[in-house]
C-alpha positions as a printed Julia matrix, in Angstrom:
281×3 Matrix{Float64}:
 -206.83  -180.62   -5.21
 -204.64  -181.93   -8.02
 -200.97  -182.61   -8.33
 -199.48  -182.0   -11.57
 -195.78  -183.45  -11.87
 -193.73  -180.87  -15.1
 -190.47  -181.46  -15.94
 -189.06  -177.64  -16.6
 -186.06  -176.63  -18.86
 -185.38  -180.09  -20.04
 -183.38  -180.69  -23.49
 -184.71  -184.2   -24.11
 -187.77  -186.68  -22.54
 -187.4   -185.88  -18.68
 -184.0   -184.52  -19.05
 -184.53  -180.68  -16.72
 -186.25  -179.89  -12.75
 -188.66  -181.83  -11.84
 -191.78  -179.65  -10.27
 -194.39  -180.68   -8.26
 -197.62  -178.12   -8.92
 -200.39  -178.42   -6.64
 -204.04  -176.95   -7.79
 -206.63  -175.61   -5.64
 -204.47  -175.29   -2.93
 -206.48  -173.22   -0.8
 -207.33  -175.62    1.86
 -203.44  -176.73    2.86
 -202.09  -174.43    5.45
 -198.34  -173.44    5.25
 -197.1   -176.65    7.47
 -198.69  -179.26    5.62
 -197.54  -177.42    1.89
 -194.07  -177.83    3.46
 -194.82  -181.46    4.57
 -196.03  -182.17    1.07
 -192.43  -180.53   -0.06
 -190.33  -182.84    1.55
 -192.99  -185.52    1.32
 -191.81  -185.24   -2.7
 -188.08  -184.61   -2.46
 -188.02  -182.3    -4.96
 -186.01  -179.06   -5.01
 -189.31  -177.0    -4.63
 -193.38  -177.77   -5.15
 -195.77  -174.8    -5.79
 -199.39  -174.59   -4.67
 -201.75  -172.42   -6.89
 -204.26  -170.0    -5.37
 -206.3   -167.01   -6.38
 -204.36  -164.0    -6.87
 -204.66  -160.84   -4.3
 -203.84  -158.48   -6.84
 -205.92  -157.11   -9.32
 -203.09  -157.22  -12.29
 -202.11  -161.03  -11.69
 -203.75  -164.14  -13.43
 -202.67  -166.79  -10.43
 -200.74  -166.61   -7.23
 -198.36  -169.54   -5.98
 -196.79  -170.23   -3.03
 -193.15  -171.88   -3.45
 -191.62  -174.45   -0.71
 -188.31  -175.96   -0.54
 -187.5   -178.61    1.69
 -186.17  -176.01    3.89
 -188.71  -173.45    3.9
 -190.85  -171.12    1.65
 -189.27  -169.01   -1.0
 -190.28  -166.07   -2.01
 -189.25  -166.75   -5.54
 -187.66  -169.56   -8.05
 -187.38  -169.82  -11.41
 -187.98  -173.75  -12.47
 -191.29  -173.31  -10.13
 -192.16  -170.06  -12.32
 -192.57  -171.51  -15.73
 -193.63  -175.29  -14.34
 -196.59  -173.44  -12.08
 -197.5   -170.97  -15.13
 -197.05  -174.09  -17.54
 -199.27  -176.52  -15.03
 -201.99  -172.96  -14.34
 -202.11  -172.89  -18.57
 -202.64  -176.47  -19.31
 -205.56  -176.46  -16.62
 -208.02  -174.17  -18.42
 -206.2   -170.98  -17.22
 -206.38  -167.46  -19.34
 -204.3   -164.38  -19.18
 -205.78  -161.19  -19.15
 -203.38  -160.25  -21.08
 -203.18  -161.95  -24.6
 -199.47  -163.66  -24.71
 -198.06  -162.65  -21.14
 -199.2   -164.15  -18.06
 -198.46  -162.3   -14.84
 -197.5   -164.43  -11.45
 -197.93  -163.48   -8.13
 -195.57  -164.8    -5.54
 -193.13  -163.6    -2.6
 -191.62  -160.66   -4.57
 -194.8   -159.66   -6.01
 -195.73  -159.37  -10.05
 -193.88  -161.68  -12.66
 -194.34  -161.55  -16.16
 -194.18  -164.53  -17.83
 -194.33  -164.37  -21.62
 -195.75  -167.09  -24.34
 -193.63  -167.49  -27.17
 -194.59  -170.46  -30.15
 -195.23  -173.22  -27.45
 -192.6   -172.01  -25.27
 -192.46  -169.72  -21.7
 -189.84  -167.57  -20.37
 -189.9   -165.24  -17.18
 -188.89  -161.77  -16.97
 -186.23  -161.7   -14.24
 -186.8   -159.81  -11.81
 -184.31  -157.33  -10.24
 -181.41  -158.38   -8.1
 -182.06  -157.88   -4.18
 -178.06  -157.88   -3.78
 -175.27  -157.37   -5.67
 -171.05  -156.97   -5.42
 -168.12  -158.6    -4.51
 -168.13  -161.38   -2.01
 -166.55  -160.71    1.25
 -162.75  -162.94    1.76
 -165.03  -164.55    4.24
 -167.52  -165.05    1.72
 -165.73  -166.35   -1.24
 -163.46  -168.48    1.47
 -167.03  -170.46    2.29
 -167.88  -170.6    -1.27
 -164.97  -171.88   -2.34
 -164.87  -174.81    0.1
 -169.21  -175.59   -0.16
 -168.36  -176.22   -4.22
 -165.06  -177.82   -3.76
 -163.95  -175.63   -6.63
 -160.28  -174.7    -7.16
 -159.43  -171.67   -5.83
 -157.05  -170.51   -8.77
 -160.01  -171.27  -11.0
 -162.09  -168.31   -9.61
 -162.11  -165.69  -11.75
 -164.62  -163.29   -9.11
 -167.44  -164.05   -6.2
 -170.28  -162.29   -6.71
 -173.96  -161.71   -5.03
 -176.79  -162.31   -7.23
 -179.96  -162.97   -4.83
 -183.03  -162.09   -6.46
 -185.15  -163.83   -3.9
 -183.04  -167.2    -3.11
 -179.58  -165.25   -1.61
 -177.56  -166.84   -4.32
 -173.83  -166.34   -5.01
 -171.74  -166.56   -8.04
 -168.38  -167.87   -8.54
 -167.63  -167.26  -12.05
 -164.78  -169.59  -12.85
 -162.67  -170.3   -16.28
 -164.05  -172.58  -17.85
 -166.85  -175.49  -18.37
 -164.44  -177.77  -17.59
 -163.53  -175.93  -14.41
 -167.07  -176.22  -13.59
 -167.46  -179.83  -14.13
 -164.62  -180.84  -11.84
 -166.08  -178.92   -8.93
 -166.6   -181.46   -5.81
 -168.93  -180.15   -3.21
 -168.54  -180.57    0.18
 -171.48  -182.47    2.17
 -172.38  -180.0     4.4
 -172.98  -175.97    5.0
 -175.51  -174.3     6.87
 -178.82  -173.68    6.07
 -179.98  -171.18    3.41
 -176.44  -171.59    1.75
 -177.43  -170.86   -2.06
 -174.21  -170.75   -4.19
 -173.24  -171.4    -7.74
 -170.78  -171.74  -10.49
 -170.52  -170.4   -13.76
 -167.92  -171.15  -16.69
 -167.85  -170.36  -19.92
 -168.46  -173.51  -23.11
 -165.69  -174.59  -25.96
 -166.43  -173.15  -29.18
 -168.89  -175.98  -30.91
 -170.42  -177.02  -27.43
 -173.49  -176.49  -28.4
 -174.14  -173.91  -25.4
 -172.29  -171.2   -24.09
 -172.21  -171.21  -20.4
 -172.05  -174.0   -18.04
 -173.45  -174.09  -14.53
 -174.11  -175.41  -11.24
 -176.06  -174.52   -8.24
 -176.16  -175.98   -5.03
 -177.95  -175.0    -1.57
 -178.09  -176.8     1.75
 -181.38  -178.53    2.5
 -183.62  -178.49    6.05
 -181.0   -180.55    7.18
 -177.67  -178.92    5.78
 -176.85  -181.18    3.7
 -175.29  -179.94    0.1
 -177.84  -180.87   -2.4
 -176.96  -180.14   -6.44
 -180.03  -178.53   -8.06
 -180.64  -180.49  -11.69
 -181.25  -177.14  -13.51
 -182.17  -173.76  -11.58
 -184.36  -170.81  -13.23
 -183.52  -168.05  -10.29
 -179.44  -168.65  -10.41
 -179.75  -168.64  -13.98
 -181.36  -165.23  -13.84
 -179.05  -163.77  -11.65
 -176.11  -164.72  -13.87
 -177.68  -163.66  -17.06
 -178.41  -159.96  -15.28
 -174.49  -160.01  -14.26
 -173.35  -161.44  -17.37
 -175.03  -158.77  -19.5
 -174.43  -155.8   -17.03
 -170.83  -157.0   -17.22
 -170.47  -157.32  -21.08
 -169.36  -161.25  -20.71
 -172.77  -161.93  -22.94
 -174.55  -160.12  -25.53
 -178.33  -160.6   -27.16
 -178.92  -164.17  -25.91
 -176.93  -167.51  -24.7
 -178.04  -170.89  -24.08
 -176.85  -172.09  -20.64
 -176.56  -175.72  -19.94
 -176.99  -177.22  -16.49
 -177.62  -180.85  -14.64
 -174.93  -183.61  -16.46
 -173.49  -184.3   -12.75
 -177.47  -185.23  -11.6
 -178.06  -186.79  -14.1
 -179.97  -184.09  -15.87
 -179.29  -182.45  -19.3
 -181.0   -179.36  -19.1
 -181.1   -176.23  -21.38
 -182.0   -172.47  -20.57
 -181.97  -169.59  -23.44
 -181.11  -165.96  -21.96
 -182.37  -163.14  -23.88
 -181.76  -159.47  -23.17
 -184.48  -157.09  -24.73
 -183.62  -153.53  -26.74
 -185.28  -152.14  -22.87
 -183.0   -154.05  -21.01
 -185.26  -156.35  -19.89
 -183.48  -160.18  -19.63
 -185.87  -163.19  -20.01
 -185.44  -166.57  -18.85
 -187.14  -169.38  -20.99
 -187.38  -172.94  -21.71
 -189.46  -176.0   -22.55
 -191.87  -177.56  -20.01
 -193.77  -180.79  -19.83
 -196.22  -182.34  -18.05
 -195.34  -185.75  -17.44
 -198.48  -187.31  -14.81
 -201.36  -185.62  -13.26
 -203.04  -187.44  -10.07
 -206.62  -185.93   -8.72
 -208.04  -185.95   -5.17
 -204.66  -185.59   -3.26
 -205.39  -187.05    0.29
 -206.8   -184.94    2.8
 -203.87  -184.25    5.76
 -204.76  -186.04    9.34
C-alpha cells in the first residue's frame, strides 16, 4: 500500500483540504480504514480499489472520523488526482468516472485541472422551525442574518443557511458541540471586488460530537451551487471561497453546463507520498 497526502482546492502552496489517499487498499478491512481515518485527523481519507462496475476507472471508499461516507467532494478530486498521478488511465479520453457510495461520478480533466459533476441532491426544502432552531445555535450565526434554511444532502445530510452577507458569514461562532452526523453550513454572498463571489462555511460533528470547521468542502459546495442555480442567486459560474477561520484559503469554481449539468472544480497537489504503510496488528 501507499499513502499519498493532496492538498485539494487550495488557492496558494498548501492553502485548501488536506486528503489522505491510500493505494492498493484491498487488504484493510473497514475497521482498520476507519482507524487509519482518525489515526490522520483529517476530515476524510480515501482508500482506492478496483472498481465493481464495468463503466468506472477506480472505486474508493471514503471515511470520516465518524464513519464511512458514501460521498465527498475534496476526497473526489484528491482520490481521482492521487489514482491519475499513479499511472492511472480513463477509458474515457478526458473524463474519469469514480465509483463510490452513490455509485458513478464523472470527473472531468480540464488544462491541468479536475472538477466533479455533482451529483443529484438526496433532499431538498425548507428546514423544519426545529431544524433551522438547531442550525442556528450549532453555527452561532445571528438569527436575523438568515435569509432561508435549506436541505442540500447529496450524500453527507448537509444543510444550508444562506445568510446576507460574507461578512455575516465570517462572524459566525460555532457552538462546541451537536450530535453526531450534524452536517450544516453557511453561505453569504462577496463585496463587489472580493475577488470571489460567495463565502462559506461548513461544519459537522466528529465521532465524538464535537463541532469541527471543515477547511474547504467539495460536497456542501455542490449542494449550494445546485440551489444557487435552481434558485437564480447565480448564473454560468462563481468562484466560492472557503477556510480563512482554519487557517485555510481555499478556492472552488462552480460551473453550470447549457444541459444543466453543475461541475465542481479546483486545483490539487500532491504534497508527500510514503510506500509500505505498516501492516495493522
Amino acid at each position: 500500500m501507499r499513502l499519498d497526502l493532496v492538498d485539494v482546492f487550495a488557492s496558494t502552496s498548501m492553502s485548501g483540504n488536506p486528503l489522505g489517499v491510500v493505494h492498493a487498499a484491498g487488504a484493510l478491512d473497514e475497521a482498520q480504514m476507519l482507524a487509519l481515518t482518525q489515526w490522520l485527523g483529517f476530515s476524510e481519507t480515501t482508500f482506492l480499489l478496483p472498481p465493481t462496475s464495468a463503466d468506472a476507472d477506480y472505486r474508493v471508499r471514503i471515511f470520516y472520523p465518524a464513519g464511512e461516507l458514501p460521498f465527498a467532494g475534496h476526497p473526489t478530486l484528491g482520490s481521482c488526482h492521487a489514482w491519475l498521478e499513479a499511472g492511472g488511465v480513463p477509458r474515457r479520453e478526458g473524463v474519469v468516472v469514480q465509483e463510490c457510495g452513490i455509485g458513478l461520478v464523472e470527473v472531468r480533466q480540464d488544462q491541468g485541472s479536475l472538477a466533479f459533476k455533482a451529483p443529484p441532491l438526496l433532499q431538498t426544502g425548507p428546514l423544519s422551525d426545529a431544524e433551522l432552531a438547531e442550525a442556528i445555535r450549532v453555527t452561532g450565526v445571528e438569527a436575523e442574518a438568515v435569509v432561508e434554511g435549506v436541505h442540500i444532502a447529496n450524500g453527507p445530510k448537509w444543510q444550508l443557511l444562506r445568510l446576507r452577507s460574507a461578512e455575516d458569514v465570517l462572524a459566525a461562532e460555532p457552538a462546541s458541540k451537536a450530535a453526531v452526523g450534524t452536517d450544516v453550513g453557511l453561505a453569504g454572498p462577496a463585496a463587489r471586488g472580493s475577488g470571489f463571489d460567495w463565502e462559506l462555511r461548513a461544519f459537522f460533528a466528529n465521532q465524538h460530537g464535537a463541532i469541527v470547521e471543515d477547511p474547504v468542502t467539495g460536497s456542501f459546495n455542490a449542494g449550494v451551487a445546485i440551489h444557487l442555480f435552481g434558485e437564480g442567486l447565480a448564473q454560468g459560474s462563481y468562484i466560492a471561497a472557503q477556510g480563512r477561520k482554519t487557517g485555510a484559503d481555499g478556492r472552488v469554481i462552480l460551473t453550470k453546463d447549457a444541459d444543466g449539468s453543475v461541475w465542481v472544480g479546483g486545483a490539487c497537489k500532491t504534497i508527500a507520498r510514503g510506500a509500505n504503510l505498516p501492516v495493522f496488528d
